[in-house]
NUPAKOL-619117 format. One record per residue: y, z negated, x negated of N, C-alpha, C in turn; residue in three letters. Coordinates in pm, whole numbers, padded with zeros to 5 digits, always signed. Atoms other than C-alpha are relative to their C-alpha. Last residue first. Example, Ala and Ser with C-alpha at 12.3 -4.5 7.8 and 13.67 -1.06 7.14 Angstrom:
// NUPAKOL-619117
-00119+00006+00082-00106-00714-01367+00109-00073+00077ser;-00119+00000-00089-00450-00780-01230+00120+00000-00090ala;
// end
This chain:
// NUPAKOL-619117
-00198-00046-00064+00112+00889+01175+00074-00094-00064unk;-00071+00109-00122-00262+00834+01028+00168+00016-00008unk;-00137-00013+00067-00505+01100+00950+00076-00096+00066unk;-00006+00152+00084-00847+00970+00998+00110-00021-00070unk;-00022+00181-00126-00893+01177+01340+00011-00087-00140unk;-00007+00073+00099-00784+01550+01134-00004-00173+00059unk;+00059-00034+00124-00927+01777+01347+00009-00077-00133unk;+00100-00039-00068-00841+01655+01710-00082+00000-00140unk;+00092+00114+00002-00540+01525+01572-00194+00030+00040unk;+00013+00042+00111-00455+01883+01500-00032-00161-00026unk;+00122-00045+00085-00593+02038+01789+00013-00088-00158unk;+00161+00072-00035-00419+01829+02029-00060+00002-00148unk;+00027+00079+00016-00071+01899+01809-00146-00107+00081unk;+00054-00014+00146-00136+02288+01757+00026-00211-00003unk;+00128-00001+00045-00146+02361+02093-00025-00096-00088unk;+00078-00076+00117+00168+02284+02238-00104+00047-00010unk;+00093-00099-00084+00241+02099+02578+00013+00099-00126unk;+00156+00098-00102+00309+01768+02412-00040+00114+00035unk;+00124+00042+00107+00536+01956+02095-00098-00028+00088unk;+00076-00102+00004+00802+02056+02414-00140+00022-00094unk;+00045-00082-00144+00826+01718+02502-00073+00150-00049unk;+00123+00015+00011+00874+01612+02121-00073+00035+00179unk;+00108-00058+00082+01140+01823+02054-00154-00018+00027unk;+00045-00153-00079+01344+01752+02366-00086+00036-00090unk;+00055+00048-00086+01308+01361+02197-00030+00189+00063unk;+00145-00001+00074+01392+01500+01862-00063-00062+00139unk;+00047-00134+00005+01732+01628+02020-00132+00009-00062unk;+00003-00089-00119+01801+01325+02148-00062+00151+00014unk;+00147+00042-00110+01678+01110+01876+00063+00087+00128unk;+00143-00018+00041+01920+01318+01644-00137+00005+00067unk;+00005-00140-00009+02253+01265+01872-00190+00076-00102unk;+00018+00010-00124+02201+00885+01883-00024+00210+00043unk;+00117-00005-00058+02149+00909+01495-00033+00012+00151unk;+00035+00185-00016+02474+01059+01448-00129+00011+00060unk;+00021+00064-00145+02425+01466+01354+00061-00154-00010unk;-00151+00011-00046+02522+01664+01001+00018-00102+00150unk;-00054+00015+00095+02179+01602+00850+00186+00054+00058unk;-00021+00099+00023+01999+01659+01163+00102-00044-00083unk;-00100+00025-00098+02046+02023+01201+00060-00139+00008unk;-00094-00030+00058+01864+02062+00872+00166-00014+00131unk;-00051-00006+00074+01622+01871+00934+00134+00016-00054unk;-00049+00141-00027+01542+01945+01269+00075-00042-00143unk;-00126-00024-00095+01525+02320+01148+00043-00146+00015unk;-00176-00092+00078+01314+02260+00882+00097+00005+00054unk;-00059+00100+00135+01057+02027+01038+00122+00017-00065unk;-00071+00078-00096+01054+02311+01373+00060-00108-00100unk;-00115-00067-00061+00959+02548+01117+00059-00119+00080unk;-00095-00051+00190+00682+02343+00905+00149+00029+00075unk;-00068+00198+00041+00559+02197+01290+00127-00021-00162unk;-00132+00079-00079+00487+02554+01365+00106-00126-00021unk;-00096-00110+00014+00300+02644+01062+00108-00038+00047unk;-00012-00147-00113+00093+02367+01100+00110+00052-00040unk;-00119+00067-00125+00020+02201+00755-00040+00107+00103unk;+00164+00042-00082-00299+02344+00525+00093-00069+00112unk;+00114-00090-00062-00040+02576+00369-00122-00024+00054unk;-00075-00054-00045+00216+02306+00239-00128+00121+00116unk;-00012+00122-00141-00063+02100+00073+00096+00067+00142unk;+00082+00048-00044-00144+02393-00149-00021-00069+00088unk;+00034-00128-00036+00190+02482-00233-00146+00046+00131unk;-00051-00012-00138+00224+02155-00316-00008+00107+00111unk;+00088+00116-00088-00038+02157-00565+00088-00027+00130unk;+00130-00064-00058+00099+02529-00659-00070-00131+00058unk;-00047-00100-00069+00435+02366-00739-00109+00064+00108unk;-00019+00069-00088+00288+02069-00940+00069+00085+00080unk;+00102+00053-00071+00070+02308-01152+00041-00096+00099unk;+00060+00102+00035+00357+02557-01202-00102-00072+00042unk;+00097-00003+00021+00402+02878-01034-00079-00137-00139unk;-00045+00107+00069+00758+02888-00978-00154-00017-00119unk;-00078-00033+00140+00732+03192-00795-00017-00032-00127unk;+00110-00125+00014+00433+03078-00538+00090+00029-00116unk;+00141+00071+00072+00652+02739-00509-00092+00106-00093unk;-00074+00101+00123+01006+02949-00442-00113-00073-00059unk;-00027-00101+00063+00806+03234-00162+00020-00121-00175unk;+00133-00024+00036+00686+02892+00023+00010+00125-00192unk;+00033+00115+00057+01044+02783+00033-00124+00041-00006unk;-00105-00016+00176+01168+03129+00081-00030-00132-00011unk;-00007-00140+00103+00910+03160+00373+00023-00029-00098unk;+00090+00046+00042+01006+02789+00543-00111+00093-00102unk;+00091-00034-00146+01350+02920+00619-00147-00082-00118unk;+00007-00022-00124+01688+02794+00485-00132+00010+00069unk;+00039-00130-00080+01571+02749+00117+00057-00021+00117unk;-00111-00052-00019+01704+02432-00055+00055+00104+00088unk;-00034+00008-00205+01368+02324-00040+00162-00035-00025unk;+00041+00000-00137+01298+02433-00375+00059+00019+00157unk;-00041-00175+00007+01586+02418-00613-00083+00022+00125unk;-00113-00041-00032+01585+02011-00514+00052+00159+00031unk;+00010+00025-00102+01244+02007-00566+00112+00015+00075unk;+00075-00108-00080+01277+02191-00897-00027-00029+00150unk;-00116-00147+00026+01600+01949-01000-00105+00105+00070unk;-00137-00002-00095+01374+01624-00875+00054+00158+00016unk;-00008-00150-00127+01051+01737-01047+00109+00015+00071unk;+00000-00096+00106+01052+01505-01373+00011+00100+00107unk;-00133-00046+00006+01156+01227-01114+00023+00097-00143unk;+00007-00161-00046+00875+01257-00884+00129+00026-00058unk;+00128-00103-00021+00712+00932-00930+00007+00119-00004unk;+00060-00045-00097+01005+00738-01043-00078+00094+00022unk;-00066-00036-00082+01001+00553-01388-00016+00085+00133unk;+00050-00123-00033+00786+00285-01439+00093+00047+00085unk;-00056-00089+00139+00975+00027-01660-00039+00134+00056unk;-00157-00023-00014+01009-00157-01290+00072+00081-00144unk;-00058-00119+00003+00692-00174-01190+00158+00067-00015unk;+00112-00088-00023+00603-00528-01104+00104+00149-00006unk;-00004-00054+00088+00962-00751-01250-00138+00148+00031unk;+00122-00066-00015+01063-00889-00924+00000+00102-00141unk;+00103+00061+00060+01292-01187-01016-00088+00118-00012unk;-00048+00066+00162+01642-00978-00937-00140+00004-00056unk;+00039-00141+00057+01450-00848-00570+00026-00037-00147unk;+00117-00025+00058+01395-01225-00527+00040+00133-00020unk;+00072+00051+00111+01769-01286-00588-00136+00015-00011unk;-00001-00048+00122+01863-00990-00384-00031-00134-00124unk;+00064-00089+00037+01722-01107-00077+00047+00067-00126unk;+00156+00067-00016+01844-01424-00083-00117+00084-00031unk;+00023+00043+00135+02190-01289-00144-00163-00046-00013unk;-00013-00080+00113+02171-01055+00113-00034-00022-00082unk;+00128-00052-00011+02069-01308+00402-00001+00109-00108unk;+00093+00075+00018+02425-01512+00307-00181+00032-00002unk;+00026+00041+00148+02616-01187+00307-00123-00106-00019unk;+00069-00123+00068+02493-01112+00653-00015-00020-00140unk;-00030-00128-00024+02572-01446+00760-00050+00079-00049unk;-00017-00105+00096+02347-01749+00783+00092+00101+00034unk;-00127-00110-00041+02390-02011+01051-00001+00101-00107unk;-00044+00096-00111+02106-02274+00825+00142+00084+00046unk;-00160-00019+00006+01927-02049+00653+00045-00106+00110unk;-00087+00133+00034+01523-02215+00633+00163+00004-00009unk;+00025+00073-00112+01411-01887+00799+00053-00116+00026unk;-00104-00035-00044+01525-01709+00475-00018-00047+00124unk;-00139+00013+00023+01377-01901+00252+00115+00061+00114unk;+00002+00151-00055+01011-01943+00469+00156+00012-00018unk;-00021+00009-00185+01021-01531+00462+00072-00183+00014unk;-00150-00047-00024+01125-01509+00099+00002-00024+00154unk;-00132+00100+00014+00848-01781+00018+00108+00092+00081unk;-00004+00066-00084+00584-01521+00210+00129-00144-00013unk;-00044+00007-00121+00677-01246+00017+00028-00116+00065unk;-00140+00092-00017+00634-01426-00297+00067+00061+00112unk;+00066+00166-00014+00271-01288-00370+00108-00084+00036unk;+00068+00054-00118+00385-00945-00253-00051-00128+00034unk;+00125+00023-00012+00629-00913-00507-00042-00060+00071unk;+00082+00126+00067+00936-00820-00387-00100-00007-00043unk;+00131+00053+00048+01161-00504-00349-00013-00097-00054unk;+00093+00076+00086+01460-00416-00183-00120-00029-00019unk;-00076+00048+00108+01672-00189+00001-00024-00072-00096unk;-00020+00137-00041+01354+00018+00121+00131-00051-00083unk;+00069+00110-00132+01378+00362+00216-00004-00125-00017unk;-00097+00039-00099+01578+00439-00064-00033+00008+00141unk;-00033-00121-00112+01345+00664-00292+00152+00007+00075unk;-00030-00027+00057+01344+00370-00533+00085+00160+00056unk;-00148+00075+00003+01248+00104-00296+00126+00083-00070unk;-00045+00044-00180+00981+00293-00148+00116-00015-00031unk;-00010-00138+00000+00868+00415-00563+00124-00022+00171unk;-00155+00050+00030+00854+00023-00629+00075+00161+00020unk;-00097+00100+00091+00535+00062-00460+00121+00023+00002unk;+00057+00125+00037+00409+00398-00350+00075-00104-00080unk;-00059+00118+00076+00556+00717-00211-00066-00125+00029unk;+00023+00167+00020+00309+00940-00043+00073-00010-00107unk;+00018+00045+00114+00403+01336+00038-00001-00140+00024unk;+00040+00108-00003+00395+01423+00385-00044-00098-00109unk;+00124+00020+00091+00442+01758+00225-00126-00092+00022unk;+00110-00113-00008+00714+01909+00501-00162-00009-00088unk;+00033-00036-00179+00901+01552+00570-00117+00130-00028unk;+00095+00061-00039+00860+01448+00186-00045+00012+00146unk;+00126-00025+00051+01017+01740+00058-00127-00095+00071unk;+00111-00104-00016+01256+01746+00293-00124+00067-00060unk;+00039+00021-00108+01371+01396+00228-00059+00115+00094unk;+00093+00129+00004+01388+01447-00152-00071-00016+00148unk;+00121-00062-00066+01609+01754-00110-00126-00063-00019unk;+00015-00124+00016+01903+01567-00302-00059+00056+00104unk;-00075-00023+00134+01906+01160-00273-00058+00171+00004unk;-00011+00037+00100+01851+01104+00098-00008+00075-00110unk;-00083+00048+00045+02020+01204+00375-00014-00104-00103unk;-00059-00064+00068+01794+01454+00499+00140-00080-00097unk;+00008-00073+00111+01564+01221+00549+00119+00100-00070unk;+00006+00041+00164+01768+00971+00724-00101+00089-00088unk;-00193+00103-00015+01922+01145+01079-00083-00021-00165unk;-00081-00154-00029+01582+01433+01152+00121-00091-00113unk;+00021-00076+00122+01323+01142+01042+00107+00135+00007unk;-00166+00012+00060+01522+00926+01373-00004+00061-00129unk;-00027+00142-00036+01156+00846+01540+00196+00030-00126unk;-00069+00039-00063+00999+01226+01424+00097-00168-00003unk;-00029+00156+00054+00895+01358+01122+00073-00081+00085unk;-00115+00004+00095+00750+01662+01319+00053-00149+00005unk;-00131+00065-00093+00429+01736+01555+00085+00018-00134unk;-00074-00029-00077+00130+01908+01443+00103+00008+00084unk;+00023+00037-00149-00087+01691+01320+00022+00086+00076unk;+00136+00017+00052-00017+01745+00906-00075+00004+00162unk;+00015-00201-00023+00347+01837+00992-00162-00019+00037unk;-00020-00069-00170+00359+01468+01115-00018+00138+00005unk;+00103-00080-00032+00268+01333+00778-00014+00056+00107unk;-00007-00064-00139+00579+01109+00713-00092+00155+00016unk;+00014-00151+00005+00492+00871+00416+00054+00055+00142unk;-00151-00127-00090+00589+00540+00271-00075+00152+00021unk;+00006-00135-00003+00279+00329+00097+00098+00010+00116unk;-00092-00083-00110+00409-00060+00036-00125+00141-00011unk;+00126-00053-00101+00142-00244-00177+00067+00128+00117unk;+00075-00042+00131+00391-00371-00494-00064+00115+00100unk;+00087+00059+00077+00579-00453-00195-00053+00101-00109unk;+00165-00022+00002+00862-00361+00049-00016-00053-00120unk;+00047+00041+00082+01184-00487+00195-00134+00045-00082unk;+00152+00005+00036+01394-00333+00416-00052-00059-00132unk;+00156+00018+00177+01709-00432+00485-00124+00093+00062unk;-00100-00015+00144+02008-00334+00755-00084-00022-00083unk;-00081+00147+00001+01789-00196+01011+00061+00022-00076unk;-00105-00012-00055+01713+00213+01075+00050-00179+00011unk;-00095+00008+00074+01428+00191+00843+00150+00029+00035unk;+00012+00049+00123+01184+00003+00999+00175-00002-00109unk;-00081+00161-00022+01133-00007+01331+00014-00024-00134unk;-00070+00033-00087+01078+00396+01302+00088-00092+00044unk;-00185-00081+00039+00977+00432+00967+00098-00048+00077unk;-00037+00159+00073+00636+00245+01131+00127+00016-00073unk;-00090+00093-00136+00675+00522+01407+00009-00138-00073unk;-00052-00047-00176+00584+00780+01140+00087-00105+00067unk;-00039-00140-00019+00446+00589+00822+00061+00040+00172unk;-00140+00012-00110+00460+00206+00668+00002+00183+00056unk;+00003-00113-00078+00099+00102+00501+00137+00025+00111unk;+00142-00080-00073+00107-00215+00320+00058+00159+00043unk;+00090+00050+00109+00458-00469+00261-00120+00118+00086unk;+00056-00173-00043+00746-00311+00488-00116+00010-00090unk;+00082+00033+00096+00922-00652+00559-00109+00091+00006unk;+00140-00085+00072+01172-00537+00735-00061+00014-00075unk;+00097-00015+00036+01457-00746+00857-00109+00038-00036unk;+00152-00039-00007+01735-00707+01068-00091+00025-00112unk;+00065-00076+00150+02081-00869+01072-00123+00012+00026unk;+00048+00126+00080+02177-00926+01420-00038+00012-00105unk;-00130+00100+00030+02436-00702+01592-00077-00100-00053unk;+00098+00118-00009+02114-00412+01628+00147-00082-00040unk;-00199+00077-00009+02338-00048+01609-00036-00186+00041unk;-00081-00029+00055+01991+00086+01440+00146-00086+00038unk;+00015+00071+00133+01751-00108+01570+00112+00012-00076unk;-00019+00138-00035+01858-00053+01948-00021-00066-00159unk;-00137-00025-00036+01820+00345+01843+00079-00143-00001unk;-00061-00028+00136+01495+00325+01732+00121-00037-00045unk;+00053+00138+00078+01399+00089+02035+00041+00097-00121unk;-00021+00082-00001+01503+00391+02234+00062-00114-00045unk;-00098+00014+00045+01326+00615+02017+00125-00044+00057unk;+00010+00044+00122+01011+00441+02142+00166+00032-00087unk;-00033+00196+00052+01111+00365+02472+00007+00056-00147unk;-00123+00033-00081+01180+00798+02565+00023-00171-00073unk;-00118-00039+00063+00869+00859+02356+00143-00029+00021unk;-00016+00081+00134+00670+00626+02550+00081+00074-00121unk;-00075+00166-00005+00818+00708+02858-00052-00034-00124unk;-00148+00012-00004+00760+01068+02865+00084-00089-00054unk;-00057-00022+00097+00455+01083+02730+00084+00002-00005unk;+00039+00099+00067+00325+00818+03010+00060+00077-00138unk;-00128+00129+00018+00464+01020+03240-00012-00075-00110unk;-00147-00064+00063+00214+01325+03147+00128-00054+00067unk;-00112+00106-00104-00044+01099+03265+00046+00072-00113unk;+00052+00098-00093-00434+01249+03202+00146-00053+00132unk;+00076-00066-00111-00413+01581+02971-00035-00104+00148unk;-00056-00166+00010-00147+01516+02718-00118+00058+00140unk;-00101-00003-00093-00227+01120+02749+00035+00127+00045unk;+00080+00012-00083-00544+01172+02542+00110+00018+00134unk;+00101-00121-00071-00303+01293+02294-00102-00051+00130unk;-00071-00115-00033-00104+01022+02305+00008+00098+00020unk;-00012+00061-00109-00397+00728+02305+00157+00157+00064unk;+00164-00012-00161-00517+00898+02039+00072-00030+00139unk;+00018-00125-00039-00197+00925+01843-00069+00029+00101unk;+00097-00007-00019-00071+00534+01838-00057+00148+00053unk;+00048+00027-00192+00226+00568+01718-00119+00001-00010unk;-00064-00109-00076+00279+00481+01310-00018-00018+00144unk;+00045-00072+00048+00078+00279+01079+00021+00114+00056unk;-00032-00048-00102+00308-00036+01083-00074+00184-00025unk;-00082+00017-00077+00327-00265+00822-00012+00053+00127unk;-00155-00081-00038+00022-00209+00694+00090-00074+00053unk;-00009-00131+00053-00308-00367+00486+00096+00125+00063unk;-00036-00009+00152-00262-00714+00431+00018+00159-00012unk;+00087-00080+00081-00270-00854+00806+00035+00044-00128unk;+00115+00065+00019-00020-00880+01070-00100+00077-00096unk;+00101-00004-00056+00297-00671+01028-00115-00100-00018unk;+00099+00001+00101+00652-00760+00987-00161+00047+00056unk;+00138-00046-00002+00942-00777+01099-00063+00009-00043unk;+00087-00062+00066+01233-01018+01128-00096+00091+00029unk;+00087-00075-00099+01575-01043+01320-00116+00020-00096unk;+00089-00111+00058+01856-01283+01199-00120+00033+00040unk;-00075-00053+00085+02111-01550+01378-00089+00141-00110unk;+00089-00107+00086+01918-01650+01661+00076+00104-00090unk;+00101+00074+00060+02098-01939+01809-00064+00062-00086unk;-00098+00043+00148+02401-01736+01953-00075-00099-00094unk;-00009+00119+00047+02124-01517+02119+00092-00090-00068unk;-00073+00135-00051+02267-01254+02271+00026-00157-00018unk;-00174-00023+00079+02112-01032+01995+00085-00046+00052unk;-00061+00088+00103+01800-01214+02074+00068+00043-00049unk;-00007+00120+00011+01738-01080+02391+00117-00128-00133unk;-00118+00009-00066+01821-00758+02318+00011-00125+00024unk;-00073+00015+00069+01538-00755+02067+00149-00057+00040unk;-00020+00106+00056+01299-00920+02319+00100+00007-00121unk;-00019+00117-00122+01342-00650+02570+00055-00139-00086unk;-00154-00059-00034+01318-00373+02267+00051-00118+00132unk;-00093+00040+00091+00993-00566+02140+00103+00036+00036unk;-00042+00206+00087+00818-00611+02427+00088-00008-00088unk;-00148+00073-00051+00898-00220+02520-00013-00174+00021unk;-00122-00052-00035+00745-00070+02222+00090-00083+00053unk;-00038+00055+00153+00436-00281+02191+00155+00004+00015unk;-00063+00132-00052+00383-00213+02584+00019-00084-00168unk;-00153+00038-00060+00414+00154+02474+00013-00109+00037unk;+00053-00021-00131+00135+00105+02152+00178+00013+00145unk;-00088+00004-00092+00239+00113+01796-00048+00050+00125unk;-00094-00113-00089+00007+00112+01541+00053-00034+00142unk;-00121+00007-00106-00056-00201+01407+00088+00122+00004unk;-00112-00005+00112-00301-00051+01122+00078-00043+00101unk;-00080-00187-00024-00549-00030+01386+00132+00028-00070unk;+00163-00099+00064-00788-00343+01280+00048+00167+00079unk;+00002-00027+00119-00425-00483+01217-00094+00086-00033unk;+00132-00049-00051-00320-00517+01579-00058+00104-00097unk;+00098+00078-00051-00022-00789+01612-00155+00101-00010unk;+00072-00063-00055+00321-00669+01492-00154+00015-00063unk;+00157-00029+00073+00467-00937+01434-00058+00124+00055unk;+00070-00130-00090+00843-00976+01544-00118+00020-00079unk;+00097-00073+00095+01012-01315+01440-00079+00083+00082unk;+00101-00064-00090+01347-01438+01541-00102+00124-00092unk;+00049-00147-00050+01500-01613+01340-00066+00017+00078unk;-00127-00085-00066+01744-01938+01269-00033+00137+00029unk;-00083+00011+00090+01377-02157+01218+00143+00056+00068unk;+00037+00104+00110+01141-01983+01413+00117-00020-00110unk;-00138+00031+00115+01182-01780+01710-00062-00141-00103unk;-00009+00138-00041+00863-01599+01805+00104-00012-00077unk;-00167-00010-00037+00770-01244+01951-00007-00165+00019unk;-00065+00078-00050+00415-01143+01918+00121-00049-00077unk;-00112+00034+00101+00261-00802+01917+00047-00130+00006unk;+00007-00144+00058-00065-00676+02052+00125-00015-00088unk;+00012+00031+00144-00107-01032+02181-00015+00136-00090unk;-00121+00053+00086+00063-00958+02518+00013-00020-00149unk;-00084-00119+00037-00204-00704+02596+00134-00039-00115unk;+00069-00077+00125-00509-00973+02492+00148+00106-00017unk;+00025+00045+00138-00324-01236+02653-00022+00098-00105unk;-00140+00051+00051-00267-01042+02972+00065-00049-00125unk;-00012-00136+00009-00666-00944+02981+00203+00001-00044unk;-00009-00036+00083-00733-01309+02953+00045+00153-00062unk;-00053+00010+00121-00518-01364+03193-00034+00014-00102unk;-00157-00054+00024-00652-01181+03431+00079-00051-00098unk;-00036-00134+00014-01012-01260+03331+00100+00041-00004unk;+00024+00040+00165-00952-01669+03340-00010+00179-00035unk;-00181+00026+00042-00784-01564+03737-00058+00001-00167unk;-00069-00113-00026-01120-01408+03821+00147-00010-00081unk;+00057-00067+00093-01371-01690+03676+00120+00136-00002unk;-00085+00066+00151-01119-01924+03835-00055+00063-00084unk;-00146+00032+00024-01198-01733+04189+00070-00054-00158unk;-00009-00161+00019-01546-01690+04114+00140+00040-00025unk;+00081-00018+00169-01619-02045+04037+00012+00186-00008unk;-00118+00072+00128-01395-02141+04405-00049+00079-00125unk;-00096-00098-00026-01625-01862+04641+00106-00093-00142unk;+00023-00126+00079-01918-02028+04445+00101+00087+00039unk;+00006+00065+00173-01794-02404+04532-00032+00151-00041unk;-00150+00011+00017-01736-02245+04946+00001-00033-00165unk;-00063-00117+00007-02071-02113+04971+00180-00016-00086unk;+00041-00059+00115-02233-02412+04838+00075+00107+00038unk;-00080+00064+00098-02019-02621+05091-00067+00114-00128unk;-00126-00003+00022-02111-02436+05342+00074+00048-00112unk;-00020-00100+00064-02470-02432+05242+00125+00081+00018unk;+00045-00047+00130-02481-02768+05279+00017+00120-00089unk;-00146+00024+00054-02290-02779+05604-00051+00023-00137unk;-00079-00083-00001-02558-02588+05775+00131-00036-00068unk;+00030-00115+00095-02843-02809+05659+00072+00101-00073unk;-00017+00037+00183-02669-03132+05757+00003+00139-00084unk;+00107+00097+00050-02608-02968+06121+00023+00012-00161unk;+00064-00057+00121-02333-02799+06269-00087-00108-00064unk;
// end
């Protein structure tokens, strides 16, 4: 082989290499980008869960899902990792539910893919709930649907001045799913079926007041409560309690204001008391007040279907264990995928968020 022919050897061979490291720097960056959708770090005596993907309210994706349920188990073996945090990246949610699009789109492409991410997600509901490490939820911003999900089946929650709480699932077409069957109905009166069929918004100190969150901070002293409670040295449960109830103590934001909906309790309560979704419509139309008829209003732009199925889960729920709930909200949400009314209703409402 002559000079010439080795020359362009060698050039062949340096552009087969620059392609090669251009190839591998792609795969990982593509790895990077999935892995960084949430990340999973111990710090201090915790383990910290971020969820990573703010310019989408960190909605919940399935390799979100099963990173975190891998890495929870993890660290409940841990004898190093004595408490579990969450939290979201960013100022404006915790967690803005599943990711819909990507679930509807799924309804016509990979009907495995609805399997399994419902199947992980409540799951990971489930793994929160009987969790052997104290768990954490820092529920500051935007918390709805699947953000409920990792949320309020720990032992704390925490939210902010900034919190919003809602479950808007009628609004779509689906129902208050991720374990909404097991704790709405089991809060204070007919509170939790008001807010499952209205998707009504609780705000602020309203979260904490409801009983979705056990405590409230101000948002500007989140970040101490995180460092304080990171800085525990072996903490127990008590020990992560007290910490959190001395900033709740300090937090004075909203606290002469009484709750949002507590001139309506007794009529909300009379309300959705009803058995069927009728005699709860029939009871607003009766009642005929201006906060009756504004629900009334919101009630009648829902799906129909999703109202009924809401009610029933509901009400079946409320005597269940949560393992028994997500089972029967998992057959729920199968049959919901081959529906109508939940394409159409993301379809129609794209700025509604789960």
């Amino acid at each position: 082989m002559g000079q010439q022919g080795l020359c362009r050897l060698m050039l062949r061979f340096n552009l087969y290499k620059r392609t090669n490291i251009i190839l591998q720097h792609l795969k990982m960056s593509q790895r990077t980008d999935a892995a960084a959708e949430v990340l999973l770090e111990r710090k201090g005596c915790a383990g910290v869960i971020t969820l990573n993907r703010p310019r989408f309210l960190n909605t919940l994706t399935l390799n979100m899902v099963q990173q975190v349920y891998a890495q929870l188990k993890k660290w409940e073996q841990d004898p190093e990792t004595f408490l579990i945090i969450i939290k979201g990246a960013g100022e404006k949610a915790f967690c803005a539910g599943g990711d819909i699009r990507a679930v509807s789109e799924a309804r016509n492409t990979n009907q495995e893919m609805l399997r399994v991410f419902f199947r992980d997600e409540y799951i990971l509901n489930n793994a929160i709930d009987s969790c052997q490490k104290p768990y954490i939820a820092l529920i500051h911003g935007i918390t709805m649907g699947g953000g409920a999900g990792v949320s309020v089946h720990g032992h704390f929650r925490v939210a902010t001045e900034k919190s919003v709480f809602a479950m808007p699932e009628t609004a779509i077409g689906l129902f208050p799913d991720v374990g909404g069957g097991y704790f709405l109905p089991r809060l204070q009166g007919k509170l939790g079926y008001f807010l499952a069929l209205t998707g009504f918004r609780l705000k602020g100190r309203d979260v904490y007041t409801a009983g979705i969150a056990t405590h409230f901070v101000d948002f500007e002293k989140l970040g101490m409560l995180e460092e304080d409670l990171l800085a525990l040295k072996s903490p127990s449960k008590e020990n992560i309690a007290d910490v959190l109830e001395t900033y709740h103590a300090k937090s004075k934001i909203g606290q002469d204001k009484p709750f949002v909906l507590e001139e309506h309790m007794d009529k909300i309560n009379s309300w959705f008391s009803a058995n069927t979704v009728e005699q709860i419509v029939d009871n607003l139309q009766q009642d005929g007040s201006s906060f009756a008829l504004e629900q009334l209003k919101v009630i009648n732009k829902m799906s129909p279907t999703s109202l009924k199925i809401t009610l029933r889960q509901l009400m079946e729920g409320s005597s269940k264990t949560l393992p028994e709930v997500l089972t029967m909200e998992y057959r729920l949400s199968q049959a919901c995928m081959k529906g109508h009314d939940f394409g159409e209703g993301v379809r129609a409402d794209t700025k509604t968020i789960r």
